[in-house]
N, C-alpha and C positions, 0 to 999 in steps of 0.2 A: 442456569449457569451464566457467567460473564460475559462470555463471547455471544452467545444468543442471544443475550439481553441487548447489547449493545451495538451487534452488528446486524446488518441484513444482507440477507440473500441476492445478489442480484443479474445471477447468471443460470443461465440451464447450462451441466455439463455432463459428462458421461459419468459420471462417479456413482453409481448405484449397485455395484455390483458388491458382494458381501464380505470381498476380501478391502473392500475398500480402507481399511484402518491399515491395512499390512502397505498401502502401496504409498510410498515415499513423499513428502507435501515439503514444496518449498513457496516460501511465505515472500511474498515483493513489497516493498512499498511503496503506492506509487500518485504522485501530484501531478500529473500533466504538463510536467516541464520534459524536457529535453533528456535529463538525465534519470530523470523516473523512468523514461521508455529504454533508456537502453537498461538500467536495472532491468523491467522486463522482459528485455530478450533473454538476457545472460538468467534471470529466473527460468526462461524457457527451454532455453538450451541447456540448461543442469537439470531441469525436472525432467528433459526427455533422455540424458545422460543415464538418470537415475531408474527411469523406468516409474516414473512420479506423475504429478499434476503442482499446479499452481494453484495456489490461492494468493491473489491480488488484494491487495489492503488501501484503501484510501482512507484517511482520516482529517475531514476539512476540519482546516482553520483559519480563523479570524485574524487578519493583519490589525495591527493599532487602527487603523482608519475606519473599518470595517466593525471593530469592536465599538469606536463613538457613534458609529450612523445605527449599531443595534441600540444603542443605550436611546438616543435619539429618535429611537420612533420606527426605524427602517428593517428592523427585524425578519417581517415578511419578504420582502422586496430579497433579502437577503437568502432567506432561506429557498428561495425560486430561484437566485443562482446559484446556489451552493448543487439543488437537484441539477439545474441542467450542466454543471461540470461534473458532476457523477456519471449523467449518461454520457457526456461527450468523452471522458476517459474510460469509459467502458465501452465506449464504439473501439475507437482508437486500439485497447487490447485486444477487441476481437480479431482484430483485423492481425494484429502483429503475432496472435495467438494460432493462428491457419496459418502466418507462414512458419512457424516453428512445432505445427499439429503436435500439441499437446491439449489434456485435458487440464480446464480452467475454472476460475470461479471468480465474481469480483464481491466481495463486503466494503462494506462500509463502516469504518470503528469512530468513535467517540473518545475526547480527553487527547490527552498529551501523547502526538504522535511516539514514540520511541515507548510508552507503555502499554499502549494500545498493541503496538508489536509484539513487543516482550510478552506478551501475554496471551495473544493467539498461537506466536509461535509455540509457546509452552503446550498451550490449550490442544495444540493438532501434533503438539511429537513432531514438528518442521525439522529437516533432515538439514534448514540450510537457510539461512533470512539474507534477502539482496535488499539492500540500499542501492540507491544512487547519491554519487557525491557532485555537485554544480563544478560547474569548471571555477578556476579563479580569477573572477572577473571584480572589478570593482563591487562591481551591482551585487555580484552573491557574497563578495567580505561584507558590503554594507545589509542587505537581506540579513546575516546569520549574527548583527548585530540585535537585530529584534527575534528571529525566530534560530533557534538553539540549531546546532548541527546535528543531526539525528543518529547519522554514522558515530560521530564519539560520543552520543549518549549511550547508544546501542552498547558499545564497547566499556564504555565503563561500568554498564550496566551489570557487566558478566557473560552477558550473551555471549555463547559459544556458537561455531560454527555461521558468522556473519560473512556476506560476501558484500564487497561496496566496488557496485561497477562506476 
């Protein structure tokens, strides 16, 4: 299926137990900036509201720059960062994850962040998908000139039950 194909596993949590499908999954998405963390608190504190877990979504992407130095030969180099912001964003939840003791998970998805969403969220029955939205700073008007707002794709997309902390 989709979501297996495309994401990977990259947390132990407590979710083994066989009602597991019955208990409530709110879906984060989260890039390692400022406003991805507080998305996952407010992930946190609504899955433990719910009597839920988290499942954490990272989905890298390539800025322009990053897309010429792959074309250009730098691929590797590249993909050796893209791992070590994976685990450094998966430290980073753990930690934020014990203060709000909830059960977690982090994946890793593929393709265009806000489908990649839309499509786990669908995939796990998500009771609730957080965004975070940048503050409005010069730097994030100009950022969301190259990379799309994810919050109003989400949104147009149809996705119900969106939260954008």
């Amino acid at each position: 299926d989709a979501m297996t194909e495309g994401l990977q596993r990259r947390s132990d949590d407590a979710e083994t137990s066989p009602d597991r499908g019955r208990r409530p999954v709110v879906v984060v998405g989260v890039d390692g900036s400022p406003a991805s963390r507080c998305a996952a608190l407010a992930a946190g504190s609504s899955a433990r509201a719910l009597g839920g877990s988290v499942v954490a979504v990272h989905v890298p992407t390539l800025s322009p720059w990053q897309s010429i130095a792959a074309s250009l030969g730098a691929a590797q180099a590249l993909a050796e960062t893209r791992e070590q912001t994976c685990r450094q964003i998966e430290a980073e939840l753990a930690t934020l994850f014990d203060l709000v003791d909830v059960p977690w998970r982090f994946v890793v998805g593929h393709g265009a962040v806000d489908a990649s969403l839309t499509s786990i969220a669908a995939e796990l029955h998500a009771a609730v998908v957080v965004v975070g939205t940048p503050r409005r700073t010069l730097r994030a008007r100009l950022a969301h000139l190259v990379v799309p707002n994810v919050p109003r794709m989400l949104l147009r997309s149809g996705t119900d039950r969106i939260l954008i902390a």
